[in-house]
N, C-alpha and C positions, 0 to 999 in steps of 0.2 A: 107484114106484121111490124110493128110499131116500135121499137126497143128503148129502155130503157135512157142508152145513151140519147136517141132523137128525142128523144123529151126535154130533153135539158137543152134543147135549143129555146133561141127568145122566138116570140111569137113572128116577129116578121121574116121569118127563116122556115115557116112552116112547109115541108116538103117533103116527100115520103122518101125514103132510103133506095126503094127504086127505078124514082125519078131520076135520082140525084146522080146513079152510077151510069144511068140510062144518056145524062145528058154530059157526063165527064170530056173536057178538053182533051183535045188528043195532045195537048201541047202541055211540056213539065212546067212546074208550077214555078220553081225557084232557078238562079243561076250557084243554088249552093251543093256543090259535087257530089255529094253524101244524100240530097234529096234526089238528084239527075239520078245518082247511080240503083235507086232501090226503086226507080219508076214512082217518082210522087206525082201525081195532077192535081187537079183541083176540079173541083165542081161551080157551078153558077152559082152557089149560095155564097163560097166560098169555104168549104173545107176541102182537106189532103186525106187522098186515097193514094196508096201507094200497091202500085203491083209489078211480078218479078220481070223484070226485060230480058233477063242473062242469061235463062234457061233455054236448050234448044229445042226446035219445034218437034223431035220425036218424045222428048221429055216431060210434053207438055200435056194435060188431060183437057178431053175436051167431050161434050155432051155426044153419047153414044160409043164411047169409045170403050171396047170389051177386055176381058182378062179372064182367063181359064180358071180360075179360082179365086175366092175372097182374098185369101191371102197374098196372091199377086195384085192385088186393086190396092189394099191396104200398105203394102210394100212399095208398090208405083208411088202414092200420094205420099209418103215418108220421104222416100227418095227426093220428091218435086218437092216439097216444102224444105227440107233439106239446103238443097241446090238453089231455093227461091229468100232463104233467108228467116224461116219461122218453123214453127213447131206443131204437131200432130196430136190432136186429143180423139179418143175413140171419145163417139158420144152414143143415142138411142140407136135400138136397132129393132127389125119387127123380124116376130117368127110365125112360121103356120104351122098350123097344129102337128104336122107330120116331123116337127123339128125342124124346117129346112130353113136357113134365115135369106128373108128375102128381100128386105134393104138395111144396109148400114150409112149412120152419120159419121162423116170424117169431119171435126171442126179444127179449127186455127186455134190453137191451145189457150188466147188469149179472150178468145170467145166467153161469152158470157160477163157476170162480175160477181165482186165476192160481196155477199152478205153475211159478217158474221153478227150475231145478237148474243147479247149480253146481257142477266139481268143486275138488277146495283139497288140499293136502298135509298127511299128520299120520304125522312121521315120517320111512320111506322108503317109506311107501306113500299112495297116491293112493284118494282115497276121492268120493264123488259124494252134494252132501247139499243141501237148499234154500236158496236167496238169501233172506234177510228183505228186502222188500222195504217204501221208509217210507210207500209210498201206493197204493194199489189200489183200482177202484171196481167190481172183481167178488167178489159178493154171492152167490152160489146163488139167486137171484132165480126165480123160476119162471114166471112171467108170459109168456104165450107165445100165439101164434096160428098155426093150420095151413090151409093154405089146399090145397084137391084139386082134381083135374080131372073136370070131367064131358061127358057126349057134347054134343058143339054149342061147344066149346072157351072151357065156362065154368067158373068156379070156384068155390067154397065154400067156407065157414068149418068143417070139421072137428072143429076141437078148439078151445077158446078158456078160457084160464084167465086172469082178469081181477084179483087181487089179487097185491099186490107185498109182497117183503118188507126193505123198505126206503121210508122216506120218499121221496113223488112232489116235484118241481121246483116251488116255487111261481110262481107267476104273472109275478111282475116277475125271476126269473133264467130265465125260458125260452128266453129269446132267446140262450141261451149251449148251450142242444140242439146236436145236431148234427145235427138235421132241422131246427132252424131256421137254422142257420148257410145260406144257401143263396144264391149273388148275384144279383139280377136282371138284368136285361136294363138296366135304368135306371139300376142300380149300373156296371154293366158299362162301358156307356158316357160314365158321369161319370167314371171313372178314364179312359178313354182320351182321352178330351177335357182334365181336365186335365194331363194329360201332356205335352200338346202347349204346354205354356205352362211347362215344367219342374217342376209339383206333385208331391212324390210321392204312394206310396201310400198312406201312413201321414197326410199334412195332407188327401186325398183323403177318406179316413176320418171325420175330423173334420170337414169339411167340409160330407160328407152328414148327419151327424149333426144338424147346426144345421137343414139343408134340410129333412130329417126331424123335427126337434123333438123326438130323444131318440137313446140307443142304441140301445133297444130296439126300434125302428121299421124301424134299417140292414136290418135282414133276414140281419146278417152281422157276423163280428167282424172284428178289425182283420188277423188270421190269413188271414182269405179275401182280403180285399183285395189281402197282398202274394202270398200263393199266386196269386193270378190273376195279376198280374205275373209271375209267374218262369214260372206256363206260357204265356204270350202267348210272353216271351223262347226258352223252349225249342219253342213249334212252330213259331216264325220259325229257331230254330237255326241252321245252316250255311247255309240258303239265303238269307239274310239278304242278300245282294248279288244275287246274282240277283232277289231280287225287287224291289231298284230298277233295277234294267240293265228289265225286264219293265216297269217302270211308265215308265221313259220313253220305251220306244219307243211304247208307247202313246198318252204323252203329245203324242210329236212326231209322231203320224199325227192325231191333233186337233187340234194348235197347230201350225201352218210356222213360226210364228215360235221356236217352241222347238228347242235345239240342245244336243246334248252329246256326250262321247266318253267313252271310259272303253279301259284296257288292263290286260291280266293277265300275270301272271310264268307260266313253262311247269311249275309246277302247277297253273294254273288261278285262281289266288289274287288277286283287284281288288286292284292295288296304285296305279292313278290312276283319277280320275272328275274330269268338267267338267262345267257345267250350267247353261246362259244361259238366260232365258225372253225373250218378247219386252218385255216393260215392261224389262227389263233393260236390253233392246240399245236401243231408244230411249231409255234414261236415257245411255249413252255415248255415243249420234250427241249430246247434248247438254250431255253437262257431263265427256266423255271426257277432256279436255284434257291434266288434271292426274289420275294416278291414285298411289292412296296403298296400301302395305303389298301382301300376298298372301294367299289363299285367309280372306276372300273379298277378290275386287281391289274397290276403294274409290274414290269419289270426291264431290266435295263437289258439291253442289245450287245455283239460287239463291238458295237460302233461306240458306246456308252450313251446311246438313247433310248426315250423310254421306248416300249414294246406293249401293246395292248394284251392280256393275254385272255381275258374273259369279262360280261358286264353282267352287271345286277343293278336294279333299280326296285327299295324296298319303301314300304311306307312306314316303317318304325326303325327305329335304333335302338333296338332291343338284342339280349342273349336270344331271346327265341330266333328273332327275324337272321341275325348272323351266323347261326348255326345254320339256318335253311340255306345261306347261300353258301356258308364253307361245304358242304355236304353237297350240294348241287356241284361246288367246283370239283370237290374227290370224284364224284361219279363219272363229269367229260372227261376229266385231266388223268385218274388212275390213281396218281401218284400225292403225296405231300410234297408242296415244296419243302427248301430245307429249312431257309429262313424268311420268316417274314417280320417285319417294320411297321409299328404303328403309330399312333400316339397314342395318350393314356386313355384309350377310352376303356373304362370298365367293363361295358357290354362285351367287347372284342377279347379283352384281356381275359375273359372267362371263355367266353365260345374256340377259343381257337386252342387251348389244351385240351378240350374235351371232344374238338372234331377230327386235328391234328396230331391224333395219337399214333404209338408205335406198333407197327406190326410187323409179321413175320419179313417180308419184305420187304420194306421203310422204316425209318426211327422216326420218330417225334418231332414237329418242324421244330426250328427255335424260334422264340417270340423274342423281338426286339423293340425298344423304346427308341421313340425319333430323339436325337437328342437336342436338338434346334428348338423342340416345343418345351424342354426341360430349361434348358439354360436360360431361353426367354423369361422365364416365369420368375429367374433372378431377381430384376430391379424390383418386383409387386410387393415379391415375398420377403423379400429382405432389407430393401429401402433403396432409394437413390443414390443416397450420400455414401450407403457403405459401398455401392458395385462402382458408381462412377467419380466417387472426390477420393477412394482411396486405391490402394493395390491387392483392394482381395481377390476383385474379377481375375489380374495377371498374372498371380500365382494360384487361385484354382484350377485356370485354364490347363495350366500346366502340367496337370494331373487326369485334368476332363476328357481333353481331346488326344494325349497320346496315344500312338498305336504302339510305341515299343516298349514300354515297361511292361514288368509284368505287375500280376493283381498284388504280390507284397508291395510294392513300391507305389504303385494308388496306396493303398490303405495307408500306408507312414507319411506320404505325403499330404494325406486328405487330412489326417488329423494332426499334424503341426499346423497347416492354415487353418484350421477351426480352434486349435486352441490359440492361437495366436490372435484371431480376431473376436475371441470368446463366446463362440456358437457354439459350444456344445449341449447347448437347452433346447436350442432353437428346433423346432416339431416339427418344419416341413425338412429342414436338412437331415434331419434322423429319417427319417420316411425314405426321403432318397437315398439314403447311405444304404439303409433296409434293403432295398430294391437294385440296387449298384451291378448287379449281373445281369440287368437286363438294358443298362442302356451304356456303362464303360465301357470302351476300346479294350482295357485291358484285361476283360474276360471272355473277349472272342478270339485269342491269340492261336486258341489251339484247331481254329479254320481258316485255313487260308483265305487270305481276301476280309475277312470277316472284320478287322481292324479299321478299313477303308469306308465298313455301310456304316454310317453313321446320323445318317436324318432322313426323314421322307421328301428332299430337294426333286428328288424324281419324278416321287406321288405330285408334291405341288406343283411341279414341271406340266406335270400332265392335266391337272384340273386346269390348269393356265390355259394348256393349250384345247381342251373341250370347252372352255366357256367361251373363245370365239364363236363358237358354230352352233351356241345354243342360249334363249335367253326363258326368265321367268313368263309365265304363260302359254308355253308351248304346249300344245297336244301331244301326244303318247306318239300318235302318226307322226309327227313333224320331227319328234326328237328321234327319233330314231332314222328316218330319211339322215339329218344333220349328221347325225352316228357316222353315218356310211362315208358320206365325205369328209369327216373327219379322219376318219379309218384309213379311205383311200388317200389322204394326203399324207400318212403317217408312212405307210408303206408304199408311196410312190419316192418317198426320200429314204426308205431305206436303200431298194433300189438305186436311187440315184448315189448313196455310198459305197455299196456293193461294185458299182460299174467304177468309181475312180478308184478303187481296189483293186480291182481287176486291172485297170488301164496304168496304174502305175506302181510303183516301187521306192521304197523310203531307201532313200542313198544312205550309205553304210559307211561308217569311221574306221572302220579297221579291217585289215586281210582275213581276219578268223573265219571259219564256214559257219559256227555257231550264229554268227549273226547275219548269215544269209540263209541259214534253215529258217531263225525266227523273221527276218521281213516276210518269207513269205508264207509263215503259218500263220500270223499274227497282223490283225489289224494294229493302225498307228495307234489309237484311243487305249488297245487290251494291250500292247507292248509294253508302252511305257506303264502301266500299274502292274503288270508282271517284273517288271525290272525295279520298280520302287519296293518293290513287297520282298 
């Protein structure tokens, strides 16, 4: 058959395509390395045909040569193009009627050419003519293998035309095939593993590349890595919550000590989730006291680190929505903490008297105000020139952040500086004076410790340290995997202060036993704020 490309020979070249391969030199066409090494010759007309030399002769397909299944015929010619330097296109295939297919086309990807058409306006009439297009790697290539069926539901090589017309893939760009592009099992799961630590696909990539000691080793190019990612993401799709609602009941038919809740809007739609484990819940019978911020609720250790104690992930910032998780937290937990630290959110500042109340066996937590998000809000609200060109910041402070006065001595101090600087109109500092028992030092005198909490540095400690391990766009799946290694890096360094507590001993200044009962009931961190206090 005649193609398209031999056409576009000039007339005194007139010769059929296989004459031409029929009559090819056995001798390489060029002294140019690059043409020796991909088997170029030449034909009597004078064009280059190149076929693979480099492959070995069990590798090689040749006419009647059988395979137990299509799938091994089609696997062999991948292989062999591959290893030859080009690339695999399924092309026709014929079936009999009882279903059984009984020849497949394997072409040289480059096979054929592209016709794209176009229609364009010339005039008032519409006219249909071709796109020039500025890049195309279909060649009229002919290079092709036919593979047939025989009785016993085996195959054969039929037809095999083995030279190409077009230079073969040399050796060091092979790895850019698209039979070599392919991901392993090992690639596979070095991106899901680093995922879990917020890596993407793309440092995933470079990453194997060092592991592997070149590109060409990946097995894959940087293309397949994130394709893999996007269909991990699309065949988790919309089930994406049900399949953690599924993994934790799982979870808590294996652990009793794991607990959670979760509710949906009447489309069906997780709009809350909650999720204690048991390490959790004995990290709050013991250092519950004082809890800091929301989702996740926070609290500090004896080490004076933060402590994961419970998660929530809600879709609103409402009284309703905060009430479903303080109430979820009462049911794992038991108890109220004693105190908890926020900022001003109003939602919160409502839900937590009303969830937080006193009962027979508990009193009322105390709600406290971060004071760091208060004092910030200084220079907005009251100007530049007054917090930073004079001395009202250094003598309010004065008053703001002590823990040892008591509440007469705020109030006479608060308002000599106010009248002094002549605020007493001023609406947001009345507001704050109004509310003064919820975020001064010296109206928490009568708890111990209590003079010391003074901002959510904890809470943002801890948002700090969860946004390594998670970024926007995650799936419900992925955030939660990330959850875990976060978790497990939280509490493998508790651990790791637990063991130098254990292993050591804080040298002591004095003969007293007093202070060798407290080295060894007392961590270094809880010591020294026991002996401040």
């Amino acid at each position: 058959m005649i193609t398209e490309g031999l056409l576009k020979m000039s007339s005194n070249q007139a010769i059929s395509f296989g004459e031409e391969i029929s009559d090819v030199s056995n001798t390489y066409y060029s002294d140019d390395n690059e043409e020796i090494e991909s088997g170029c010759m030449v034909t009597p007309s004078g064009h280059k045909y190149y076929v693979p030399i480099s492959v070995e002769y069990d590798l090689q397909p040749f006419i009647s040569k059988s395979f137990q299944s299509l799938e091994y015929g089609i696997a062999f010619y991948s292989d062999y193009g591959v290893l030859s330097g080009f690339s695999v296109r399924w092309s026709a295939e014929k079936t009999h009627s009882d279903g059984t297919l009984i020849s497949k086309y394997l072409l040289c990807n480059r096979a054929g050419f592209t016709d794209v058409k176009m229609s364009y306006s010339e005039g008032s009439k519409s006219k249909v003519g071709k796109r020039r297009r500025t890049k195309s790697g279909r060649c009229g290539c002919e290079a092709k293998l036919v593979l047939k069926f025989s009785p016993g539901n085996i195959y054969y090589v039929s037809n095999f035309v083995e030279a190409h017309n077009h230079p073969l893939v040399p050796e060091d760009c092979r790895h850019f095939l698209k039979g070599s592009r392919k991901m392993s099992t090992c690639s596979m799961n070095f991106v899901f593993d680093a995922s879990k630590v917020n890596i993407g696909t793309m440092k995933s990539f470079r990453m194997m590349k060092e592991l592997v000691k070149g590109y060409e080793n990946v097995g894959a190019t940087s293309r397949e890595f994130k394709n893999f990612d996007r269909d991990l993401k699309t065949f988790i799709g919309v089930a994406d919550a049900q399949m953690i609602i599924e993994k934790f009941k799982v979870k808590q038919e294996t652990d009793p000590g794991f607990f959670y809740a979760h509710d949906v809007d009447p489309a069906g739609n997780l709009t809350k989730l909650f999720w204690v484990d048991s390490t959790a819940r004995r990290n709050y019978e013991l250092y519950g006291d004082v809890q800091y911020g929301f989702s996740p609720f926070t609290g500090v250790d004896k080490h004076n680190k933060c402590v994961t104690f419970a998660s929530t992930l809600l879709s609103k910032e409402d009284v309703t929505h905060f009430t479903w998780a303080f109430e979820a937290l009462l049911e794992a937990m038991g108890k109220n903490p004693v105190c908890i630290v926020t900022d001003q959110c109003a939602a919160m500042k409502q839900a937590i008297p009303n969830c937080f109340k006193a009962t027979d066996d508990f009193p009322a937590s105390r709600h406290r105000l971060c004071m760091w998000h208060i004092t910030e809000k200084f220079p907005t609200k009251l100007g530049n020139f007054l917090c930073k060109e004079t001395e009202f910041m250094e003598k309010i402070k004065k008053y703001l952040w002590s823990s040892i006065i008591e509440p007469d001595e705020f109030e006479q101090g608060w308002k000599e500086v106010i009248k002094e600087f002549k605020l007493k109109e001023h609406v947001w500092l009345s507001e704050m004076y109004d509310m003064r028992q919820s975020w001064i030092p010296a109206y928490f005198r009568d708890k111990p410790m209590y003079g010391f909490i003074r901002t959510m540095s904890s809470s943002e400690s801890e948002n700090y340290f969860f946004s390594q391990f998670h970024q926007c766009g995650s799936t419900l799946s992925e955030f939660y995997i990330r959850f875990k290694s976060a978790m497990d890096k939280q509490r493998n360094e508790t651990k790791r202060l637990n063991h130098e507590c254990a292993s050591a001993k804080p040298v002591t200044v004095s003969k007293l036993f007093l202070e060798d009962d407290a080295a060894e009931l007392y961590t270094p961190c809880r010591m020294i704020l026991e002996l401040v206090s």
